[in-house]
C-alpha positions in Angstrom: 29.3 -41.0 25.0 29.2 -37.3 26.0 29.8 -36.2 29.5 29.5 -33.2 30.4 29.7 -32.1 26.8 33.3 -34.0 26.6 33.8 -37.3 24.4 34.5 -40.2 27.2 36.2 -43.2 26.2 35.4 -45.5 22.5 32.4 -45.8 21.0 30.2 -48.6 22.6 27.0 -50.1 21.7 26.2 -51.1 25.2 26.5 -47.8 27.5 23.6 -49.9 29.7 22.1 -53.5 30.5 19.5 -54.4 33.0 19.8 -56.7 35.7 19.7 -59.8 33.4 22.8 -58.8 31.3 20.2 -56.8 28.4 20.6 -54.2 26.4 19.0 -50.9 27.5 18.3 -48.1 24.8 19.3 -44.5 26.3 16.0 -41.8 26.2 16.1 -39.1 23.6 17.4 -35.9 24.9 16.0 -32.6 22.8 12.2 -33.3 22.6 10.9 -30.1 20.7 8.2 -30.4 17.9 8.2 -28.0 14.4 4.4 -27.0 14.4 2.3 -24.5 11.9 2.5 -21.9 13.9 5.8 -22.6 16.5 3.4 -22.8 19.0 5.1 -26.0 21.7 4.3 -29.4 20.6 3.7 -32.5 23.1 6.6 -32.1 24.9 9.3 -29.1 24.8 9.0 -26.0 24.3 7.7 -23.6 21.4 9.2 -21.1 18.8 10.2 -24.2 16.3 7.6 -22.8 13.0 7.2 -24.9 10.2 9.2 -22.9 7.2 10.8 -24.4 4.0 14.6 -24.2 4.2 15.1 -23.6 7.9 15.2 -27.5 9.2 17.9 -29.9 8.6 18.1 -33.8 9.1 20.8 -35.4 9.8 20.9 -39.5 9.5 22.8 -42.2 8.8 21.6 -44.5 6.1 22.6 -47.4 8.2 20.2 -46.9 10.9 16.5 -47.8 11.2 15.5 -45.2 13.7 17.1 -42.3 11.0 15.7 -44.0 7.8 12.2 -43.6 9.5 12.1 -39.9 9.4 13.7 -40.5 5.5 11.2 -42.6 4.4 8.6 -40.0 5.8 10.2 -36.9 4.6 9.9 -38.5 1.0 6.1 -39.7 1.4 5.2 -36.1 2.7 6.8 -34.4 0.0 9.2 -32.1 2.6 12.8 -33.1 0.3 12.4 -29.4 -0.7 11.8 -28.0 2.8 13.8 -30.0 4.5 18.0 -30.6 3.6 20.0 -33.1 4.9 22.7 -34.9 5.9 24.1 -38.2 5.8 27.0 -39.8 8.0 29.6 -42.3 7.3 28.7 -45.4 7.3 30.9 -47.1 9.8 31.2 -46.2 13.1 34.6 -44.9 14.5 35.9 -45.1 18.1 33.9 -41.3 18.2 31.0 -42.3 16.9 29.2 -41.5 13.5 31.7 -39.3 11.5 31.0 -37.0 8.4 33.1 -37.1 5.2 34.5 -33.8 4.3 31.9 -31.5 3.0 28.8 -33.8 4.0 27.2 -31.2 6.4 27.1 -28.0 5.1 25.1 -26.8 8.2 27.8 -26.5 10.8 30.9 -28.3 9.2 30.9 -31.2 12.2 33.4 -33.9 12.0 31.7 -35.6 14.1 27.6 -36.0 15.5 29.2 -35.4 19.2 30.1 -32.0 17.6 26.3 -30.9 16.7 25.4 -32.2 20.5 27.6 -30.2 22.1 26.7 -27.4 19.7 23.7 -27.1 20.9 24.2 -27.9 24.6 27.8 -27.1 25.7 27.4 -29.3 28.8 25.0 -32.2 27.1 25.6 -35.8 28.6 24.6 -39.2 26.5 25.4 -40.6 22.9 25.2 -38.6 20.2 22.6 -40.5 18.1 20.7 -40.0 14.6 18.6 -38.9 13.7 18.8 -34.9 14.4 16.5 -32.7 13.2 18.3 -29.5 13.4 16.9 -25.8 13.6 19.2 -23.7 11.1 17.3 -20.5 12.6 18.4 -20.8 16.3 21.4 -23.4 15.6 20.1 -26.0 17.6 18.7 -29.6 17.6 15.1 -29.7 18.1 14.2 -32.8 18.4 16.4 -36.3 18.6 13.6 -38.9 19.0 12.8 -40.9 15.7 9.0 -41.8 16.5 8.6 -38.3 17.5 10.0 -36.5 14.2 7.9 -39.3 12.3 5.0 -37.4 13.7 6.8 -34.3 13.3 6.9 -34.9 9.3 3.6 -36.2 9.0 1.4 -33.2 10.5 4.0 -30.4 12.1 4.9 -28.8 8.6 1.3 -27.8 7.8 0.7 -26.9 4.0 4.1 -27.7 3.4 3.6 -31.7 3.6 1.7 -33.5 0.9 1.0 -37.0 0.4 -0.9 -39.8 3.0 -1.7 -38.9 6.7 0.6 -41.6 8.5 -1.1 -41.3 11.7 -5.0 -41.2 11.0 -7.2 -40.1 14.1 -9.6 -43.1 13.3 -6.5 -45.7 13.3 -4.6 -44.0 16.4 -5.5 -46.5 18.7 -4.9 -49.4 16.4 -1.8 -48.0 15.3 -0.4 -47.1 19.0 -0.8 -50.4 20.0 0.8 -52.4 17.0 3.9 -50.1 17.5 3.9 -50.5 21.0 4.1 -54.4 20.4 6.6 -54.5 17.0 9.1 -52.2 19.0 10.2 -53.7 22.0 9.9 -57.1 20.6 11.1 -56.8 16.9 12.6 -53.2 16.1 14.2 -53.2 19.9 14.7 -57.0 19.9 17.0 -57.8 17.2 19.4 -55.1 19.4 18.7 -56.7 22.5 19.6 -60.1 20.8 22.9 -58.8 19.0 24.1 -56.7 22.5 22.8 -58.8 25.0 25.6 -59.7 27.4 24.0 -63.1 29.2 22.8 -65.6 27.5 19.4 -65.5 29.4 19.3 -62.2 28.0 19.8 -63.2 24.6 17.0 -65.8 24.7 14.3 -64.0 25.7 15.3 -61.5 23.2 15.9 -64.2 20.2 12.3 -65.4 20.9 10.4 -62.0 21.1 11.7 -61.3 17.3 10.5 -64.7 16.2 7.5 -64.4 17.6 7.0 -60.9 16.4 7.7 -61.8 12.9 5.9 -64.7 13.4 2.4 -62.8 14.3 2.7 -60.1 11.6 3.2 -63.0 8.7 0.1 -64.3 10.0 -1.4 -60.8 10.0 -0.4 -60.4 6.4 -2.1 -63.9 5.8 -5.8 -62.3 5.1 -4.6 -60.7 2.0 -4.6 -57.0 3.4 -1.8 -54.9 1.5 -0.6 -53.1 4.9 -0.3 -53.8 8.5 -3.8 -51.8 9.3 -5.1 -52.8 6.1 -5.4 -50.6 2.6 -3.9 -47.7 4.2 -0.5 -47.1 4.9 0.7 -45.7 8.1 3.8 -45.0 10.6 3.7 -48.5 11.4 4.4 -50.0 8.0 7.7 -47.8 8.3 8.4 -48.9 11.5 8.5 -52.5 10.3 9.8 -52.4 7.5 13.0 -50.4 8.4 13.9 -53.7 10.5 12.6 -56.2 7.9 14.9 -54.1 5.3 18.3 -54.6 7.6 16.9 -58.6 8.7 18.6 -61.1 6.5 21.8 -58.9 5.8 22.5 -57.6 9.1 20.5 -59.0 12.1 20.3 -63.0 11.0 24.0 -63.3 11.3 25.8 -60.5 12.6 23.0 -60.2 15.5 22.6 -63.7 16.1 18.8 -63.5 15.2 18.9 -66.8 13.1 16.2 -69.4 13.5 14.8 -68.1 9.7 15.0 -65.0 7.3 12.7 -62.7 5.9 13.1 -64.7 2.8 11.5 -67.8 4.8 8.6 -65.5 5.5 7.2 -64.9 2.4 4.2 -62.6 2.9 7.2 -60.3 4.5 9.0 -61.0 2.2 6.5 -60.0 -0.6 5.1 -56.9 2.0 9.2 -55.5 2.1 8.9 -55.6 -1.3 5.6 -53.3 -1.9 6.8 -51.2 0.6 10.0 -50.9 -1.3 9.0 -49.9 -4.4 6.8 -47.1 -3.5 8.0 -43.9 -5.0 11.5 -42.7 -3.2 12.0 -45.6 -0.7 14.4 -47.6 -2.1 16.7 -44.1 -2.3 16.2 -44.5 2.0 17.8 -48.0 1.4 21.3 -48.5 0.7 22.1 -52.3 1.9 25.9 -51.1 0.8 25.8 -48.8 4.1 23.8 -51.3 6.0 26.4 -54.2 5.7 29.2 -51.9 6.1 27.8 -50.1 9.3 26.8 -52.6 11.2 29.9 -54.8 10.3 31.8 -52.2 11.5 30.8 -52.6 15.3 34.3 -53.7 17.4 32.2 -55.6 19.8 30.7 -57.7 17.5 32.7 -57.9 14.4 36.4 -57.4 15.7 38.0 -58.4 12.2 36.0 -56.0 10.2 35.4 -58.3 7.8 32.2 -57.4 5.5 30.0 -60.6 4.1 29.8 -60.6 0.7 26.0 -61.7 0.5 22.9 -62.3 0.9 21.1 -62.1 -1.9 17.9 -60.0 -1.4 15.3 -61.3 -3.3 12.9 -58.5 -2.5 15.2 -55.7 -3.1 14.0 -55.2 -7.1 12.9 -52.2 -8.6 
């Protein structure tokens, strides 16, 4: 991580645990919004205006959290508004790395290098996604949830396509994400870092009771999580239903069933899939390789061959 604005140490996944061995997630650190007019969003400050060409995402096509805000720049139309970026997939003993060329931004080597960039004395990991200002060469905002809703209503005219957050589905949709991330989308992390078994457990049931409650949901025929719309929460889900069976079964120890033993999910990840532009947010090639490149958990390196993903068709 960054101390200070210097690199300390490796690359960890586990920087922080709680007092029964689990994983804590560090907080976001630049929390700015892109609005219409720059006026200041939720939190931050202001001056950030909506304008085609001067945003730039970086992600990693590994990573839920960053293929959230891809998924929702490509159902809001913003691919011409906003570039990006897209980092190695395996993580290195600096963190997330660029291939030459890759950001034609600021010519980083590494993410640490845009952090630092943008506060000389910055302390924490340098995570994706970034949503970088190209203006004022600087990251505005680092929270995924947050540039979710930055995408769906902060670039005005810009944005086409289906409001993610609807006013009359707020409430619902709060409190569905407020139960599938800790549980699920935060579980299968606290499962696969979790340092005691006790910790591991009570993670390792959360997920399966998670998954558990939204195949059920699914069971009433609706095409969605809040029905025949589709929201912020369908991406939520399904960016951790896409990584399940090649990633968090095994690798993360999350391995009482699949998502191919759940087949409502199963057939859900697949309609959520094939809408136009999601499966280029999916690359299960990155996915394996990423995550299999984590030291703590994978010392050897050695990438698994399969699964086979029935869902993942055209």
């Amino acid at each position: 991580m960054l101390v200070n604005g210097k690199w300390v140490a490796k690359w960890d996944p586990v920087q922080a645990k709680d007092e029964k061995g689990g994983f804590v997630r560090q907080t976001s650190t630049f929390r700015n919004w892109v609005t219409p007019d720059g006026s200041a969003g939720p939190t931050g400050t202001g001056g950030f205006k909506a304008e085609a060409g001067r945003y730039h995402l970086y992600v990693a096509l590994i990573c839920p959290w960053a293929c959230r805000t891809l998924m929702a720049r490509k159902l809001k139309g913003l691919e011409d508004a906003i570039t990006i970026s897209i980092v190695e997939p395996e993580l290195t003993d600096q963190g997330w790395r660029f291939a030459a060329g890759a950001d034609p931004v600021n010519g980083a080597t590494y993410m640490h290098d845009l952090y630092t960039k943008a506060d000389p004395q910055v302390s924490g990991r340098a995570t994706v996604p970034v949503l970088w200002d190209k203006a004022t060469g600087t990251i505005v905002n680092n929270e995924s949830a947050e540039i979710l809703r930055i995408l769906n209503t902060g670039f005005g005219a810009l944005a086409k396509g289906p409001d993610l957050y609807p006013a009359d589905l707020a409430a619902e949709i709060d409190a569905l994400n407020d139960a599938i991330y800790p549980a699920l989308n935060n579980g299968v992390y606290r499962a696969g870092f979790a340092t005691t078994q006790l910790a591991y457990e009570e993670a390792f049931r959360d997920v399966f009771a998670t998954l558990d409650a939204l195949e059920t949901r699914l069971s009433d025929g609706r095409q969605w999580l809040h029905g025949d719309r589709f929201t912020e929460t369908d991406i939520r889900a399904f960016v951790t239903l896409a990584r399940f069976d090649a990633a968090y079964h095994g690798l993360f120890k999350c391995n009482l069933r699949r998502l191919s033993d759940y087949p409502l999910l199963t057939a859900y990840s697949a309609r959520v899939y094939r809408l136009p532009g999601i499966a280029e947010t999916v690359s299960i090639d990155h996915i394996k390789r990423g995550y299999y490149s984590i030291k703590a958990l994978n010392p050897n390196g050695i990438v698994p061959l399969g699964p086979k993903l029935d869902w993942l068709v055209p």
